[in-house]
N, C-alpha and C positions, 0 to 999 in steps of 0.2 A: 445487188452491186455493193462493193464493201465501201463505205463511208472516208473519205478525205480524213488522213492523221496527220494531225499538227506535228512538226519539227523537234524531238524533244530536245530541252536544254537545259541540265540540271541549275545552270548559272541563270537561267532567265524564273525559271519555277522558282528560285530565292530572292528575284529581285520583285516579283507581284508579291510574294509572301511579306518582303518587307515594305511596300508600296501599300498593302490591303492592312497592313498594321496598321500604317501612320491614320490612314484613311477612316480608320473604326477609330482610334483617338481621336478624331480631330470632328467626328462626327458627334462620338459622347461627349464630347464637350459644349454640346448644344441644348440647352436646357429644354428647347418647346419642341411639341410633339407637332412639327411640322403638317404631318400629314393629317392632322385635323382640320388644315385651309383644303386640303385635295376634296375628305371626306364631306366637306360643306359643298364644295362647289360640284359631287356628284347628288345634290340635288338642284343646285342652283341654275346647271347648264340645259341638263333633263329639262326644268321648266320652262325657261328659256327656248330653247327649241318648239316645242310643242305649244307653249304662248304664238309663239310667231305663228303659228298656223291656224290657231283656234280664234286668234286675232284678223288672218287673215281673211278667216271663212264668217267671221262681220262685217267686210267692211268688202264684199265680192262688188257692191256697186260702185267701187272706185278700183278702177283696173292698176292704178297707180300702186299705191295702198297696197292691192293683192300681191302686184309684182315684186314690191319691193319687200313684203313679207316675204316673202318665197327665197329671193334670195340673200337676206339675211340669217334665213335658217340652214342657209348653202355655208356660210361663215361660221354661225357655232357650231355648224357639224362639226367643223375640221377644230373647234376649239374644244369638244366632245369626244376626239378621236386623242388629241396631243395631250389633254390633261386629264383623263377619264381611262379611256381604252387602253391606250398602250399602256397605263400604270396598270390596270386591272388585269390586264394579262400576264404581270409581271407579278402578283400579289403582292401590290405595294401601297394600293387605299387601303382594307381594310386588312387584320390581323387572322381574320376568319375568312377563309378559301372561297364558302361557299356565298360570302357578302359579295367578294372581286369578282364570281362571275354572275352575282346577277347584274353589278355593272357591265359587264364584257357584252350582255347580255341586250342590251341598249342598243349595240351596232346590227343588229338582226330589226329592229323597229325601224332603221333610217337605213335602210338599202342594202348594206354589207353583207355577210355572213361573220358571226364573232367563231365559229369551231372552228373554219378550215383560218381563218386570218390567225389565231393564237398559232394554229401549225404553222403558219406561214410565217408568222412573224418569232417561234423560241426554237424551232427545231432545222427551221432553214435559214432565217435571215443572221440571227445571232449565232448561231454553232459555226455557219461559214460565209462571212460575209464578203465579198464581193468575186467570190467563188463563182465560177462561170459553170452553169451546169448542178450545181446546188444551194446557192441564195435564190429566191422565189424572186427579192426586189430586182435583182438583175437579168432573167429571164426574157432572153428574147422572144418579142413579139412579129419579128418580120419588117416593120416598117421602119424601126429605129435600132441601130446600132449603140451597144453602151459599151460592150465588151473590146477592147484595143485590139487586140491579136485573133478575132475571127475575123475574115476578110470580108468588106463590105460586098455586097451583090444589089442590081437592080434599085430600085428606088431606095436604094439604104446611101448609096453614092451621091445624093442631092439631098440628105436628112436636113443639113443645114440650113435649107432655101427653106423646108416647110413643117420645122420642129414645131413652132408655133400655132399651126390650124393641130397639131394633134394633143396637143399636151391640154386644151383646153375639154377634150373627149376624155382625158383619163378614167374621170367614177363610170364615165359612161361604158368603158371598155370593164373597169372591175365589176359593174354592176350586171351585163348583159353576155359577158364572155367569158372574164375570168374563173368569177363563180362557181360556174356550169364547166368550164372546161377541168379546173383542180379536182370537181368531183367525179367528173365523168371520163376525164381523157386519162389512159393509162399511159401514156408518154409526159403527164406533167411531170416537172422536177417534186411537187410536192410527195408524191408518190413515194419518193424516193424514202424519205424519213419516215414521211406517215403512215404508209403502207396501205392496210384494206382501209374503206371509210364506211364505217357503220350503215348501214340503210335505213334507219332513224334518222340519220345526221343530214340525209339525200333529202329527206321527205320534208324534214322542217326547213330547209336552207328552202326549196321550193316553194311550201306555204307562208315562210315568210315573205319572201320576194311578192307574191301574189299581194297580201296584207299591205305588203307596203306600198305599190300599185293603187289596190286598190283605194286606199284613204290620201296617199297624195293625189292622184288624178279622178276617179270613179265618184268617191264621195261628196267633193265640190260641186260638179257636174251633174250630180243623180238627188242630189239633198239641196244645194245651195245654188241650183241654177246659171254656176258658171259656163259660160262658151267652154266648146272643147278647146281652142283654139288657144282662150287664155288660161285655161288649166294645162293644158301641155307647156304654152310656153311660160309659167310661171316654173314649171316645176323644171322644165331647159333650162332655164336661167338659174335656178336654183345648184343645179351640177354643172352648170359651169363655172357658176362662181367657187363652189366647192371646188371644182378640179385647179384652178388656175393657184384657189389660195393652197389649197395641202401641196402639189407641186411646188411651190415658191419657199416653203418650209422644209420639202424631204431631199430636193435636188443638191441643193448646196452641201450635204453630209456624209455621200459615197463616190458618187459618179464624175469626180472630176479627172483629169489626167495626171496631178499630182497625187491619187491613190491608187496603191497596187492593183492590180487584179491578179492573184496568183493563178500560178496554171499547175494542176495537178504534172504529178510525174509517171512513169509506166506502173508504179507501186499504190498510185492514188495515195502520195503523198505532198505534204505541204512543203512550201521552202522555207516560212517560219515557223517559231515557235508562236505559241497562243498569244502571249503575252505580244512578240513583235508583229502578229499580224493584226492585233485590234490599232495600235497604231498606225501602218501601214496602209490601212483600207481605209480607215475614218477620221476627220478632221472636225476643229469647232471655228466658229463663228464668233468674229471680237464682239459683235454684238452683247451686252450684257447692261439690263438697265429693268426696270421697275416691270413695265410693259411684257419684255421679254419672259423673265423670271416667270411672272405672277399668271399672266393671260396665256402667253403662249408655250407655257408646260416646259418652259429651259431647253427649248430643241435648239440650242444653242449649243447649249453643252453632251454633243455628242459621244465623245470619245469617254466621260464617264460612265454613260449610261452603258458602253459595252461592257467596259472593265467591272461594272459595279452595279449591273441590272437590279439585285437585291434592294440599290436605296431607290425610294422613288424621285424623282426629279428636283422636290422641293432641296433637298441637300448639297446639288449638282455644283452649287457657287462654292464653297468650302470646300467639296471634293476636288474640283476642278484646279483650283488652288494647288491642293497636294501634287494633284499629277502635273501641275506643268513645273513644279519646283521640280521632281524625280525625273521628270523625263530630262531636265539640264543637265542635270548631276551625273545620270546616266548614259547620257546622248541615246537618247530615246525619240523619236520621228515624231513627237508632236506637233501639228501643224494647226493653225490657226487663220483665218479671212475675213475680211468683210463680207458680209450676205452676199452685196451686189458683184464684188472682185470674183466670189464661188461662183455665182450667178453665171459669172462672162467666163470663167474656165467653164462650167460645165455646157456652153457652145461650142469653146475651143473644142473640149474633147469630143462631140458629136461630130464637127471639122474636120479634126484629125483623122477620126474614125472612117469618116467620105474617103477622104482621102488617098485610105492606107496606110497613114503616117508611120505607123508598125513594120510594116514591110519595106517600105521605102527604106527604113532606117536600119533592118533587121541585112537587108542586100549592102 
């Protein structure tokens, strides 16, 4: 199938041209090599994670202890995934390729798969993002609607009443479905870009999954005499705390109903240009403060990381800067929220979507 063409516009191609100027001036004018706080804290988090378990599997005769171990390594996952992974995928920790993916390489030890996620995340989510039918993030699963203008069906018409018991399954659905379904279903969207998938790539994603299994729940239980009962549920607890925090972090940045979801045309074309659909589809978060920045990988500042995936995150506040000055000057759609304000639209839009707000408004 031939791949979604952006809009061309020779006036918009000169206006990221002079946008991507300002934005390398304003960048070298930074004297510190920023990504040497990333390159520290890919070994700092690594530890972190794996302390908490090694910690955990001492101290098995305080159920307390164990649990709360467990799911504090549900939290630096997600803080392993926002200031580790997604840079590493982008080769934006180190200078050398082959350093980013033995980082990338992390998320295969804690559940993931890093091969099909890098596909999922530079060849589907960033080429076309909120593209129904080719972003990976917005892939219908059946039980929730995200997309405006597909009509809701069946339990997707009361999403509203019960977004909440499912969102807290998320890793559990990436972990036991998704997986397995992008390598093995030939109707995934990922297929679409990726194409054939190595059968290396099948075999490790499998022995890793098993590995990881086996040392969060088998090893406890088979070496350190934990109950099954609290090794399962330490390690429940441990994704759902991971699901509920990386959800609370990704929802606010595509899926509300102030961003586009373009619809391709009978040409499988786009209705913007590149430059106006990374505005169109993504917005930032007023949030910006020490915390933000530093812990939580500037997932705040999304709309640069589209425009400008090259810098890593550390630059995002300066950059950020640039674009919202050009986008005034421009009248360019940049859109900005509080977490919580994103938070309550991305309900409204599940709402809507029950609804058929689309159709209702479309008659």
């Amino acid at each position: 199938m031939e791949k979604p063409i952006y809009l061309k516009d020779s006036e918009d191609a000169k206006l990221f041209n002079e946008l991507r100027k300002r934005v390398n001036q304003r960048v070298e004018t930074i004297p510190e090599n920023r990504d040497l706080y990333i390159q520290i804290k890919a070994i700092i988090l690594p530890l972190v994670y794996f302390g908490l378990y090694v910690f955990a599997l001492f101290n098995v005769d305080k159920p307390w202890i164990y649990i709360s171990s467990f799911v504090l390594m549900g939290i630096s996952l997600v803080l392993i995934y926002l200031n580790l992974i997604h840079e590493a995928a982008h080769n934006n920790i180190y200078k050398s390729k082959r350093l980013n993916s033995l980082v990338l390489q992390i998320f295969d030890f804690v559940g993931a798969n890093s091969y099909i996620w890098k596909k999922r995340h530079i060849a589907s989510h960033h080429a076309y993002p909120n593209v129904d039918g080719w972003d990976t993030d917005i892939e219908q699963s059946g039980l929730l609607l995200i997309v405006p203008w597909i009509k809701a069906k069946g339990v997707q018409k009361y999403q509203h009443f019960f977004f909440f018991l499912v969102y807290p399954l998320y890793l559990f659905n990436w972990m036991f479905i998704r997986d397995f379904r992008d390598f093995f279903d030939n109707e995934r969207v990922i297929l679409k870009t990726q194409g054939a998938i190595p059968a290396k790539e099948k075999i490790k994603m499998v022995a890793y999954k098993l590995f990881y299994f086996f040392y969060q729940i088998a090893v406890p239980v088979l070496f350190f005499k934990v109950s099954i009962g609290l090794a399962l549920g330490a390690w429940f607890l441990q994704v759902i705390a991971a699901s509920i925090f990386a959800l609370f972090v990704l929802l606010p940045l595509h899926p509300l109903p102030d961003n586009a979801f373009p619809k391709l045309d009978e040409k499988n074309g786009l209705p913007f240009s590149w430059l106006h659909h990374q505005f169109e589809v993504t917005n930032d978060l007023k949030e910006n403060n020490w915390f933000v920045r530093n812990v939580l990988g500037n997932f705040n500042f999304h709309v640069a990381h589209h425009l400008f995936p090259n810098y890593s995150y550390a630059y995002y506040n300066e950059i950020t800067e640039e674009i919202e000055e050009f986008a005034k000057e421009h009248n360019l759609g940049y859109k900005r929220f509080p977490i919580f304000t994103a938070l309550g639209k991305h309900v409204d839009l599940l709402k809507q979507n029950a609804n058929n707000a689309y159709f209702i408004l479309e008659e």
